[in-house]
Gaussian input, Z-matrix of N, CA and C with variables (Angstrom, degrees):
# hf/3-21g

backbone

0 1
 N
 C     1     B1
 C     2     B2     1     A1
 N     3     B3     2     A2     1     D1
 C     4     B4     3     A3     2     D2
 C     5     B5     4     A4     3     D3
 N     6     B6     5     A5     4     D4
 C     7     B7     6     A6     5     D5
 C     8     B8     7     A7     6     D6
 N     9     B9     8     A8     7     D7
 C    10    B10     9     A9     8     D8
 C    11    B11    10    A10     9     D9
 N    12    B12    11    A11    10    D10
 C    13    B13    12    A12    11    D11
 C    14    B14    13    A13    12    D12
 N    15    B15    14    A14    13    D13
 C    16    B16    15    A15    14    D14
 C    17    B17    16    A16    15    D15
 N    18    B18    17    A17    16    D16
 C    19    B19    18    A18    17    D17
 C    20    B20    19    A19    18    D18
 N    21    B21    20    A20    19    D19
 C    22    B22    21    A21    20    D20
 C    23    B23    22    A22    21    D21
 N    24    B24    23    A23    22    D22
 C    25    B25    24    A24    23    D23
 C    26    B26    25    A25    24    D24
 N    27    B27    26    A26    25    D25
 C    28    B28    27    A27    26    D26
 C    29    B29    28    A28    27    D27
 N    30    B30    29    A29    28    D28
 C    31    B31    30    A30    29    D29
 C    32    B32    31    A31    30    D30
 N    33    B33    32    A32    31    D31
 C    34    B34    33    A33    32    D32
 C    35    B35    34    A34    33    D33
 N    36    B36    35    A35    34    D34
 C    37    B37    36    A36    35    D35
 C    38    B38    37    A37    36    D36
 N    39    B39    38    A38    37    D37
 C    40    B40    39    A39    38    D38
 C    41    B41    40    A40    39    D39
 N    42    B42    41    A41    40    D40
 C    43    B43    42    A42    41    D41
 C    44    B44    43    A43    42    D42
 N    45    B45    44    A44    43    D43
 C    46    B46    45    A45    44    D44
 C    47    B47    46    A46    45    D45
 N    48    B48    47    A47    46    D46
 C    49    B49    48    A48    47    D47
 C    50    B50    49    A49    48    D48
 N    51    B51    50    A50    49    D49
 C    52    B52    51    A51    50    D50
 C    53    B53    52    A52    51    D51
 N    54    B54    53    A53    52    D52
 C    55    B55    54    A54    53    D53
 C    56    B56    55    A55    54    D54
 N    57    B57    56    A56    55    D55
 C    58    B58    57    A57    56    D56
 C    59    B59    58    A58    57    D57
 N    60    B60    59    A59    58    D58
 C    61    B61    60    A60    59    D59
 C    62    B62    61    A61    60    D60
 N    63    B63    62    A62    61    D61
 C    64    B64    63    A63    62    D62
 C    65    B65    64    A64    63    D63
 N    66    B66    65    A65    64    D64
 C    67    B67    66    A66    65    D65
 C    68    B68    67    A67    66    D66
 N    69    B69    68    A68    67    D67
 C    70    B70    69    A69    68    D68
 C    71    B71    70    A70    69    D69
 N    72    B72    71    A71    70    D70
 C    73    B73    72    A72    71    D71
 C    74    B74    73    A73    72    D72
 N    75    B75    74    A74    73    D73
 C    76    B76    75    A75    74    D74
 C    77    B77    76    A76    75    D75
 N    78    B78    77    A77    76    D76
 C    79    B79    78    A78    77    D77
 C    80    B80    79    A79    78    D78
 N    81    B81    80    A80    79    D79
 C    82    B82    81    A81    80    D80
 C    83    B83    82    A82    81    D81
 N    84    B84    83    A83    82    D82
 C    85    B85    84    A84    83    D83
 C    86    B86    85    A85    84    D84
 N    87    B87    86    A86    85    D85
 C    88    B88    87    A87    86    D86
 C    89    B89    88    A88    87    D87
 N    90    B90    89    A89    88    D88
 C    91    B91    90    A90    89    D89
 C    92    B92    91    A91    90    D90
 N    93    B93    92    A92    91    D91
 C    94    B94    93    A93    92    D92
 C    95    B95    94    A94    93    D93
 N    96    B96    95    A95    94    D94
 C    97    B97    96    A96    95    D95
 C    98    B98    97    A97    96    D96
 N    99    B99    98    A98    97    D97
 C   100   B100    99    A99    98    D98
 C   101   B101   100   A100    99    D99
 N   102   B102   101   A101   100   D100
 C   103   B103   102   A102   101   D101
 C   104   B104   103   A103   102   D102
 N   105   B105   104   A104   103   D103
 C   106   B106   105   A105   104   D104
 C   107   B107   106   A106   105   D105
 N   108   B108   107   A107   106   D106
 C   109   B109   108   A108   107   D107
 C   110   B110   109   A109   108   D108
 N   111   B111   110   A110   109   D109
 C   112   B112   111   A111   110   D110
 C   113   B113   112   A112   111   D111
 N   114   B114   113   A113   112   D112
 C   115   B115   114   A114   113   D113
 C   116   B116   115   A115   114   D114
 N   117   B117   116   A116   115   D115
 C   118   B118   117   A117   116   D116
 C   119   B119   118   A118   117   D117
 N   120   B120   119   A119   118   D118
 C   121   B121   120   A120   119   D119
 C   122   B122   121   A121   120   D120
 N   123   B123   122   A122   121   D121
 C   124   B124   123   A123   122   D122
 C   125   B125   124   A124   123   D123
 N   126   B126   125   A125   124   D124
 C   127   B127   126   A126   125   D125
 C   128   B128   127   A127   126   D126
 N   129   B129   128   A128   127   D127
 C   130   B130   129   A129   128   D128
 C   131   B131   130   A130   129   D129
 N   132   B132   131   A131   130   D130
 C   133   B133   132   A132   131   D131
 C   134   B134   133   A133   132   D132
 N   135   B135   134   A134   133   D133
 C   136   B136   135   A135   134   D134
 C   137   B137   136   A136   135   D135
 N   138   B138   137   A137   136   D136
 C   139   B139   138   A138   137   D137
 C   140   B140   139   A139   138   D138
 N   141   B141   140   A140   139   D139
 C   142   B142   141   A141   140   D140
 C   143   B143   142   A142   141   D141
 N   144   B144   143   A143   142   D142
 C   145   B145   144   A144   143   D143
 C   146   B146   145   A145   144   D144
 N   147   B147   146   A146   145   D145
 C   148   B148   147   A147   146   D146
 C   149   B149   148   A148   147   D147
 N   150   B150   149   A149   148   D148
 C   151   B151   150   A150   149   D149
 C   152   B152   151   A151   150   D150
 N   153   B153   152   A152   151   D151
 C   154   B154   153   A153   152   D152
 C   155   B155   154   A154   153   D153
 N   156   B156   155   A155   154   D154
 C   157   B157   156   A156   155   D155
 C   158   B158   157   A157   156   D156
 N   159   B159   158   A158   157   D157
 C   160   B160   159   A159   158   D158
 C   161   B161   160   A160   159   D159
 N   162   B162   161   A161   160   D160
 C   163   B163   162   A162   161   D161
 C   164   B164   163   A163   162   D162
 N   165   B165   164   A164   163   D163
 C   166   B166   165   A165   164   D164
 C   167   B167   166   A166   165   D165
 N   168   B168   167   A167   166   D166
 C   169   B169   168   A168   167   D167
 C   170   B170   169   A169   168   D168
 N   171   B171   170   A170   169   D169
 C   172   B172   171   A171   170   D170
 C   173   B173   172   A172   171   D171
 N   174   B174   173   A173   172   D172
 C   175   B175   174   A174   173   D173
 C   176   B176   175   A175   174   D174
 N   177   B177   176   A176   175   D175
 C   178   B178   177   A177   176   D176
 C   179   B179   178   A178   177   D177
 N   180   B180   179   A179   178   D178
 C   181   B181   180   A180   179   D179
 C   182   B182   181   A181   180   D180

   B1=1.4466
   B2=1.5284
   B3=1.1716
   B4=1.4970
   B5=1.7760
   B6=1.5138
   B7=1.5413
   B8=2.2499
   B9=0.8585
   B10=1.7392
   B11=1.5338
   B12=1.2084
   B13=1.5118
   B14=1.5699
   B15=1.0053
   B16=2.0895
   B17=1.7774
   B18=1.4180
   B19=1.2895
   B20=1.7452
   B21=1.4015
   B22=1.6622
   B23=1.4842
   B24=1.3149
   B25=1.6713
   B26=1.6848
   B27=1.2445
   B28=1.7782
   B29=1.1175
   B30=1.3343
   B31=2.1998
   B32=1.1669
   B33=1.6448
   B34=1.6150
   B35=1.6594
   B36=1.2073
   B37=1.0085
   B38=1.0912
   B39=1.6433
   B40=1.5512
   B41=2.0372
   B42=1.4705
   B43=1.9027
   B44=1.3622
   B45=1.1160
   B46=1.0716
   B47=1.8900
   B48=2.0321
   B49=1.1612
   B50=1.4588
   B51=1.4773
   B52=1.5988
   B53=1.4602
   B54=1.1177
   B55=1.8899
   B56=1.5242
   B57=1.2381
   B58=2.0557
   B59=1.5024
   B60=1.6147
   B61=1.4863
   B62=1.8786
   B63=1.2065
   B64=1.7462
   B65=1.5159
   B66=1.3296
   B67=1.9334
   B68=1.2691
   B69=1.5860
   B70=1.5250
   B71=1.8762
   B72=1.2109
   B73=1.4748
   B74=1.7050
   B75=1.1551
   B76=1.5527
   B77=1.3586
   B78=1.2968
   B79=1.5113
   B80=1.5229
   B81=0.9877
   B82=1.3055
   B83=1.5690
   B84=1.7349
   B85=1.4728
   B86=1.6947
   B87=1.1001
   B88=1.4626
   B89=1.1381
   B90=1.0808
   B91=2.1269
   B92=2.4090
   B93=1.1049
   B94=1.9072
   B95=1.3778
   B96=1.1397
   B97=1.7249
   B98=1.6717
   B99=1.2046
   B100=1.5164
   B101=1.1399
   B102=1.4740
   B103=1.9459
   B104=1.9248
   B105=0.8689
   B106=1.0001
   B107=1.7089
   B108=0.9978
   B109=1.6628
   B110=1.7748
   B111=1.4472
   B112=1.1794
   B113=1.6829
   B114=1.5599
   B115=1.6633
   B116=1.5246
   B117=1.4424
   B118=1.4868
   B119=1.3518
   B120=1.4042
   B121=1.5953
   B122=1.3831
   B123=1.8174
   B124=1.4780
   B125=1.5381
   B126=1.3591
   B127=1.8404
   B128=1.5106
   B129=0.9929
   B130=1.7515
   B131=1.0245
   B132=1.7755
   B133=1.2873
   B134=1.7525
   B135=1.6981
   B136=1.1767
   B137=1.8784
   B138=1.1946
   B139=1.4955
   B140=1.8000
   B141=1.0099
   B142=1.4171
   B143=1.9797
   B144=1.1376
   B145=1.4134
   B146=1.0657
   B147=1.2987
   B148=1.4084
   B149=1.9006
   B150=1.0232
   B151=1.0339
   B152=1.4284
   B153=1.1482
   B154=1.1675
   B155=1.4354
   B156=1.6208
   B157=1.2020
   B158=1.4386
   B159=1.5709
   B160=1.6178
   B161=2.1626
   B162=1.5226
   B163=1.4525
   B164=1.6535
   B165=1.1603
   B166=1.2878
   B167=1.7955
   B168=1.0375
   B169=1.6827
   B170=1.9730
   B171=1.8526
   B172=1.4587
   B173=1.7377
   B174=1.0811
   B175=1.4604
   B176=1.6716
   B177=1.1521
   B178=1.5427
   B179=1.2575
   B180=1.1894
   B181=1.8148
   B182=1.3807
   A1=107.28
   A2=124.75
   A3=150.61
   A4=95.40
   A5=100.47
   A6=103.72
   A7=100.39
   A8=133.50
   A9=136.34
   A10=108.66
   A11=125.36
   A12=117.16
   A13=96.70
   A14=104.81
   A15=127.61
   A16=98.83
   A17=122.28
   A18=137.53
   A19=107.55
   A20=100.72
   A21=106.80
   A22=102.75
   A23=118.60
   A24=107.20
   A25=96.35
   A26=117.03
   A27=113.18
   A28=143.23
   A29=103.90
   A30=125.16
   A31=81.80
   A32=103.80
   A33=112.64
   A34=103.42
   A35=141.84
   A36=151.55
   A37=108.73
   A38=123.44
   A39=111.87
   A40=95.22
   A41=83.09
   A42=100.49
   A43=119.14
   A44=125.36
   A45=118.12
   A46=93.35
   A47=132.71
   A48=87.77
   A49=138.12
   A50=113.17
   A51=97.05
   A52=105.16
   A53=115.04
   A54=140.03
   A55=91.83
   A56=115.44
   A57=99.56
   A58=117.56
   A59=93.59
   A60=110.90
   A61=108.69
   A62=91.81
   A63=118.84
   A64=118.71
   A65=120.60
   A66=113.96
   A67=98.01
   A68=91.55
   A69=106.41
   A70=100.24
   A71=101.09
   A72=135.75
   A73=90.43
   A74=124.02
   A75=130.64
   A76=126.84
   A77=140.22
   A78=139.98
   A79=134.58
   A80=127.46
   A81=130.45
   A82=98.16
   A83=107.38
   A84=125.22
   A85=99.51
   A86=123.47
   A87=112.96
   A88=109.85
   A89=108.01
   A90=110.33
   A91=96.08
   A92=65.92
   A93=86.25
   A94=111.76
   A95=105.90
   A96=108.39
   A97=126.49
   A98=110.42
   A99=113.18
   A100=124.44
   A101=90.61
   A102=104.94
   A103=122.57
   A104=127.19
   A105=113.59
   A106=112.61
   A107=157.33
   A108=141.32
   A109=88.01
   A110=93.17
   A111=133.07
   A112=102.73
   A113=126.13
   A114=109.48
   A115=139.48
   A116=96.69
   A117=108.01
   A118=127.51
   A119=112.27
   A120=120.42
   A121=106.48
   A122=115.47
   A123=135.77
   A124=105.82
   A125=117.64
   A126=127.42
   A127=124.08
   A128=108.52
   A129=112.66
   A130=100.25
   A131=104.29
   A132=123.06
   A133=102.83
   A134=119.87
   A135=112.08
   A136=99.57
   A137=105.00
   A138=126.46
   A139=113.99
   A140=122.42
   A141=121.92
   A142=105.67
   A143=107.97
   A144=127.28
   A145=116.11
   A146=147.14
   A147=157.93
   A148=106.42
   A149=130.12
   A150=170.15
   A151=112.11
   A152=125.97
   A153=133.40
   A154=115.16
   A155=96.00
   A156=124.82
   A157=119.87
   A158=134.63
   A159=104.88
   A160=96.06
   A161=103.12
   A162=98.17
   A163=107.41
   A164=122.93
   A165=114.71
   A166=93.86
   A167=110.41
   A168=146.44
   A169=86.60
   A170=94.35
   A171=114.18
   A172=113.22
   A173=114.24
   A174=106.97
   A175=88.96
   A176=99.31
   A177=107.92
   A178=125.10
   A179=109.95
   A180=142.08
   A181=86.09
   D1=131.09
   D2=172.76
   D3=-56.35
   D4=123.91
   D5=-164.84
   D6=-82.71
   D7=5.36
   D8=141.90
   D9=-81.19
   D10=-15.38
   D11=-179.16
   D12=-79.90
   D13=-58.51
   D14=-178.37
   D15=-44.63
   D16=-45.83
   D17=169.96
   D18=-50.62
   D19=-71.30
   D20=-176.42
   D21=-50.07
   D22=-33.83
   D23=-151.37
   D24=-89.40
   D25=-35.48
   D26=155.88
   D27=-59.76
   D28=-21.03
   D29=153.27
   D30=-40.90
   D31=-79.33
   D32=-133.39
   D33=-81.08
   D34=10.07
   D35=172.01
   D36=-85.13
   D37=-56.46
   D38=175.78
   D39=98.35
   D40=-170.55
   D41=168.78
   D42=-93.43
   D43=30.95
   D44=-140.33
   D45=-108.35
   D46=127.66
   D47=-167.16
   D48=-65.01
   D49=-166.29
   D50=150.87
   D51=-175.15
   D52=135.40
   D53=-167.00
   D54=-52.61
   D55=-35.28
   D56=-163.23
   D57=61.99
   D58=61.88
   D59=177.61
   D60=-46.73
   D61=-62.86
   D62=-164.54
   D63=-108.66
   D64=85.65
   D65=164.46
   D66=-85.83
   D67=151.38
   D68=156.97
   D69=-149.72
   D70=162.60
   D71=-165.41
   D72=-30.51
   D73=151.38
   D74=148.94
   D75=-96.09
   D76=120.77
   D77=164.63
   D78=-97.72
   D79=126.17
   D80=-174.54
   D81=-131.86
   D82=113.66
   D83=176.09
   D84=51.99
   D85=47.63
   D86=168.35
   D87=113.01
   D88=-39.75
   D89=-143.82
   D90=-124.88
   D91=134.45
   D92=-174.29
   D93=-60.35
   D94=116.88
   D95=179.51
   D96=-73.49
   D97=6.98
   D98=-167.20
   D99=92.14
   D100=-34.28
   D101=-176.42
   D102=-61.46
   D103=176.94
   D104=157.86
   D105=-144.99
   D106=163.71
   D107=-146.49
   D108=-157.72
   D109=132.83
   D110=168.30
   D111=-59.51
   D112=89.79
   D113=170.57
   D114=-53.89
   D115=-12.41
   D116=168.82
   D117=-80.58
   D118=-45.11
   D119=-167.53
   D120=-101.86
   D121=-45.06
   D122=174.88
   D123=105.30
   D124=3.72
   D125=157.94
   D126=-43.76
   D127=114.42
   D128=-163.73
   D129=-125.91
   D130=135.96
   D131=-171.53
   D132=-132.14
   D133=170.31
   D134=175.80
   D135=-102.40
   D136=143.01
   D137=-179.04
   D138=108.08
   D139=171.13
   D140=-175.86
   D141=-109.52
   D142=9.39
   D143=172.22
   D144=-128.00
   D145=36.06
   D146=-174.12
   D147=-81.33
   D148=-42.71
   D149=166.18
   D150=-38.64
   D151=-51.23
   D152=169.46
   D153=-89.12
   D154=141.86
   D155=174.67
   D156=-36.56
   D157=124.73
   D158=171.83
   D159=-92.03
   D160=131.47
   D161=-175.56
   D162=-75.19
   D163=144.23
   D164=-154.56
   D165=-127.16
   D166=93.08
   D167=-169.39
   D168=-72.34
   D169=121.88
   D170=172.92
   D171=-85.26
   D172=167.79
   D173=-174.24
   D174=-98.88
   D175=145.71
   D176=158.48
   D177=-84.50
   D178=143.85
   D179=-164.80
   D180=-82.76

């Protein structure tokens, strides 16, 4: 996704939440920014696993 497309789609998204079903790659002039963008909202993060939960493991008693 074209990193002003990822922009428009977070205008129009608003605050509203959202899980970040689907990233895909980010581009700026051709070349991949590291990022990867949320297709729903257009929230971009660095890594292609950003998205997921880290599960946060209790100590045992």
């Amino acid at each position: 996704m074209k990193m002003k497309d990822a922009m428009s789609l977070r205008e129009l998204w608003g605050n509203k939440p959202c899980d970040h079903p689907t990233l895909e790659k980010e581009y700026e002039r051709g070349a991949a920014t590291g990022d990867y963008v949320c297709i729903q909202c257009g929230e971009a993060a660095w890594g292609k696993n950003w998205n997921k939960k880290e599960e946060v493991s209790l100590p045992v008693k």
